[in-house]
C-alpha positions as CSV (number, residue, x, y, z in Angstrom):
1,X,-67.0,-95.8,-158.7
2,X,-67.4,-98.6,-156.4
3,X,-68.3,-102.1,-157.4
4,X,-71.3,-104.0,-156.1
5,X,-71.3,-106.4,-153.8
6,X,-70.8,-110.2,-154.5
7,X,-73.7,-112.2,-152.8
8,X,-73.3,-114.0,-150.2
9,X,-75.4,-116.8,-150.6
10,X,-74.1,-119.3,-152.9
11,X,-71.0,-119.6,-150.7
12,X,-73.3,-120.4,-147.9
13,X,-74.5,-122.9,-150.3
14,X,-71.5,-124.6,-150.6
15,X,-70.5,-124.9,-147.0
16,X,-73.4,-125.8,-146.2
17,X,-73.4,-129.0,-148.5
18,X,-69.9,-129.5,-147.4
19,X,-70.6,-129.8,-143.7
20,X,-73.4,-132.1,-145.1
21,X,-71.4,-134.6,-147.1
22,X,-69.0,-134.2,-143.9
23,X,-71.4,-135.1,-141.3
24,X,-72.7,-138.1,-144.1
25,X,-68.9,-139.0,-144.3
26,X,-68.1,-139.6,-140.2
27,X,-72.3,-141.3,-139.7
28,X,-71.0,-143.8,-142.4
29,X,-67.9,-144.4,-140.9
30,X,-69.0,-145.0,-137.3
31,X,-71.9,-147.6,-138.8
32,X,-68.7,-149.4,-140.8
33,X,-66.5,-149.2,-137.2
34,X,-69.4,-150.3,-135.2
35,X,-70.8,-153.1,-137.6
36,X,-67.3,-154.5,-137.9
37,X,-67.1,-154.9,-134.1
38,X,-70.3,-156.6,-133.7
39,X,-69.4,-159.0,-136.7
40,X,-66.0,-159.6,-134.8
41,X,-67.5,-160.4,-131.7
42,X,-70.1,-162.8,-133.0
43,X,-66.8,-164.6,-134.7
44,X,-65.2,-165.1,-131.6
45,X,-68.9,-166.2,-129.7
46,X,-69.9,-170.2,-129.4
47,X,-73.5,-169.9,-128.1
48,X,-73.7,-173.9,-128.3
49,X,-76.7,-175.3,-126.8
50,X,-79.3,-178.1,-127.3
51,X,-81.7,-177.3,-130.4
52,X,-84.3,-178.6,-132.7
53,X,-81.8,-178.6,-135.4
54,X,-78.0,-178.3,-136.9
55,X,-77.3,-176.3,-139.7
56,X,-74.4,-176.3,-141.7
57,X,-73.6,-173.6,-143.6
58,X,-72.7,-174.7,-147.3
59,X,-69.6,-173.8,-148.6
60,X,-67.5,-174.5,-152.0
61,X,-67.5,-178.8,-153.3
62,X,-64.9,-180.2,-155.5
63,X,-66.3,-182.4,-158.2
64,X,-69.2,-184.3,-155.5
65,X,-66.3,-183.4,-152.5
66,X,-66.3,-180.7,-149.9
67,X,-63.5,-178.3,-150.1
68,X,-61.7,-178.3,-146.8
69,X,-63.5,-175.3,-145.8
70,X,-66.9,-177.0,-146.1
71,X,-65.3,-180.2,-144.6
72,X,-64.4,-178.6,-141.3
73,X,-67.7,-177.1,-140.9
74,X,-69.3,-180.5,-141.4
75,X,-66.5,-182.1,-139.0
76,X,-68.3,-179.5,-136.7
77,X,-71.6,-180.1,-136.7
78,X,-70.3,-184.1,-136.3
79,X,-69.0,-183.1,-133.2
80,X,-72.1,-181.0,-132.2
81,X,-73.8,-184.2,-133.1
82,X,-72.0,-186.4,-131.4
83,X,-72.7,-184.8,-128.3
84,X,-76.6,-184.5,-128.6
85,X,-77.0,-180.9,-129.5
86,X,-79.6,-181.7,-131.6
87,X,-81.0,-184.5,-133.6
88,X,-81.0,-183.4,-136.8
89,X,-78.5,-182.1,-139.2
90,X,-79.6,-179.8,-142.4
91,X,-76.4,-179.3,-145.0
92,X,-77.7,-176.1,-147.3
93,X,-76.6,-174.9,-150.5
94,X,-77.7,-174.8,-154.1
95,X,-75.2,-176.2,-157.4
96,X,-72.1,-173.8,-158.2
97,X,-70.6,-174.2,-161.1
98,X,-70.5,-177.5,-161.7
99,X,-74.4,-178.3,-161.9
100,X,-74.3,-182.0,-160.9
101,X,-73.5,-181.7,-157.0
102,X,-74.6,-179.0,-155.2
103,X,-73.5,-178.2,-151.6
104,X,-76.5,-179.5,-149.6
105,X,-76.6,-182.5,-151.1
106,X,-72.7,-182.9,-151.1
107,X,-72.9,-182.4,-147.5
108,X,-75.2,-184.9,-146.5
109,X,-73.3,-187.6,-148.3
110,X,-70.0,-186.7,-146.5
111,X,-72.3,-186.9,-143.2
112,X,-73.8,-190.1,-143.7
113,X,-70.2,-191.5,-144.6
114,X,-69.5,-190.0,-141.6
115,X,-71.8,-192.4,-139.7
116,X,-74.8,-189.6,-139.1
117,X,-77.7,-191.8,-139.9
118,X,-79.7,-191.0,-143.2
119,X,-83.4,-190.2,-141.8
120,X,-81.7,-187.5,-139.5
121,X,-80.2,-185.5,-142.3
122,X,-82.0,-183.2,-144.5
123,X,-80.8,-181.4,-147.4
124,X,-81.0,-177.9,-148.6
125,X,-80.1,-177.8,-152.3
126,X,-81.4,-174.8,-154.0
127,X,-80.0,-172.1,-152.2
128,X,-77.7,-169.6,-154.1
129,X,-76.4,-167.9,-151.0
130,X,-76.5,-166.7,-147.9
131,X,-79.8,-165.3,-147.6
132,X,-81.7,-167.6,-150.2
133,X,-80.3,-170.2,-148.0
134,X,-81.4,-168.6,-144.7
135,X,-84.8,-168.5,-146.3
136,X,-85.0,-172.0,-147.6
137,X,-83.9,-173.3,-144.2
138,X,-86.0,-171.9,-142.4
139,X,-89.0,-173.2,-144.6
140,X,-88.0,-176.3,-143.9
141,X,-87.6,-175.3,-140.2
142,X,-91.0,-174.4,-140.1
143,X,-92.6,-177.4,-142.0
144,X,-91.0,-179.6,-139.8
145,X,-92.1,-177.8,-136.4
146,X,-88.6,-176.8,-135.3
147,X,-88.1,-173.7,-133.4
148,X,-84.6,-173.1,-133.0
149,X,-81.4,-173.9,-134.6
150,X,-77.5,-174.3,-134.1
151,X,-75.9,-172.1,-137.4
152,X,-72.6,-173.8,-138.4
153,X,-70.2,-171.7,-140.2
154,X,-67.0,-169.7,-140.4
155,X,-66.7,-167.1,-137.3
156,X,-67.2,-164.1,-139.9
157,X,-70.0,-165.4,-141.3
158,X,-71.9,-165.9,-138.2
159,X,-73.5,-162.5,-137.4
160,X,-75.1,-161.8,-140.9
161,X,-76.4,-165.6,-141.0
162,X,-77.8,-165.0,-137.1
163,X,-79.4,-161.4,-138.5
164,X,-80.8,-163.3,-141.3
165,X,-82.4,-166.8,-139.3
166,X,-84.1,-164.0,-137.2
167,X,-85.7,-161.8,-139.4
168,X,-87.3,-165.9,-140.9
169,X,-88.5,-166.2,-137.2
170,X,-86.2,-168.6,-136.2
171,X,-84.1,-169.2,-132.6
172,X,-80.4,-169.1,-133.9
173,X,-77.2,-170.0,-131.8
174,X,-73.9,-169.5,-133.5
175,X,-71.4,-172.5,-133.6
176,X,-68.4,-171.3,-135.4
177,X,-66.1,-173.7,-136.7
178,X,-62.8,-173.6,-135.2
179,X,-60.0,-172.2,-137.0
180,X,-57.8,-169.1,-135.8
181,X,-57.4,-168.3,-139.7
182,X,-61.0,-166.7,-140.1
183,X,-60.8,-163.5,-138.4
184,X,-59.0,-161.7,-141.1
185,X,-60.3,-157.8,-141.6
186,X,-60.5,-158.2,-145.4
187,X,-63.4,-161.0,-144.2
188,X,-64.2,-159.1,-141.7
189,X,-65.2,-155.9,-144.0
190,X,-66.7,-157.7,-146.9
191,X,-69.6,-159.2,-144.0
192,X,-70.2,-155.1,-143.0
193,X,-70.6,-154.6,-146.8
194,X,-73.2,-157.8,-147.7
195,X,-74.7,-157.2,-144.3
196,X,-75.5,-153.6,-145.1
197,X,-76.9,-154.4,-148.5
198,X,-79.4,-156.7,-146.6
199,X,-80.2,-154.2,-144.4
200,X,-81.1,-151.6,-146.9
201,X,-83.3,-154.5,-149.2
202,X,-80.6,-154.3,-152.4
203,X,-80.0,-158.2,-151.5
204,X,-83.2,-160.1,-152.4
């Protein structure tokens, strides 16, 4: 007595969701690769020129002081400054934990000690990262009737913070501060992963 035959079809099944999650595997992987590059490139890219504005991207304050990372950024846009890139500087960044400084305004009292005149700095102070930020910043952009921007910030930070200033409408060169320390991958990655989230709308 011979036995019926098995059917065929749930195998078919399976290989064919396993060529899917294959083919899902290798697209995310070449986005990843591809990102990466891009954000590398833009870290290694100083598109200096002469615009309506400088902005410095905020980063963490000690106790009403920048941490050296913010201070080289600012010690950047002096520079950028100094040369007449532009004629106005805008430090953003909201409070962190300590809620009695926040970054923007920290910021623009390091540049005024710095000599940068007070009625040419403006402050960002409510921005809780990158994108709210990007957002605020350009507001002010546009209230003021400037057009077009010099972004401060680390290299790695510079392509989602371009990505970001264009999608407000805004003209964005990248002026990364210098410092051969801020091309590790690890940074590097973690931009292709909060850069992604933007792009998909899960950062709002």
């Amino acid at each position: 007595m011979f036995g019926s035959a098995q059917p065929a079809r749930p195998r078919r099944r399976n290989n064919f969701f396993s060529a899917l999650r294959s083919i899902a595997a290798a697209t995310l992987f070449v986005y990843c690769g591809l990102t990466y590059l891009e954000v590398e490139r833009q870290a290694q890219r100083d598109e200096t020129q002469h615009a309506d504005v400088i902005v410095v991207f905020g980063a963490a304050e000690y106790a009403g002081k920048p941490s050296p990372v913010y201070r080289a950024r600012l010690d950047h846009a002096v520079e950028l400054f100094a040369r007449g890139v532009a004629p106005i500087i805008v430090t953003s960044g909201g409070a962190g934990r300590d809620l009695r400084f926040s970054e923007g305004q920290v910021g623009r009292d390091y540049l005024a000690a710095r000599g940068i005149p007070e009625s040419q700095l403006i402050a960002e102070t409510q921005g809780e990262d990158t994108l709210q930020s990007t957002k605020r910043v350009a507001a002010i952009m546009h209230e003021n009737g400037m057009h077009s921007c010099v972004a401060v910030s680390d290299g790695y930070h510079m392509f989602r913070i371009k990505k970001m200033m264009q999608a407000q409408g805004v003209t964005v060169y990248g002026a990364p501060r210098p410092d051969p320390h801020t091309s590790h991958h690890w940074l590097m990655l973690d931009e292709v992963f909060k850069y992604t989230l933007w792009e998909l709308h899960l950062e709002s």
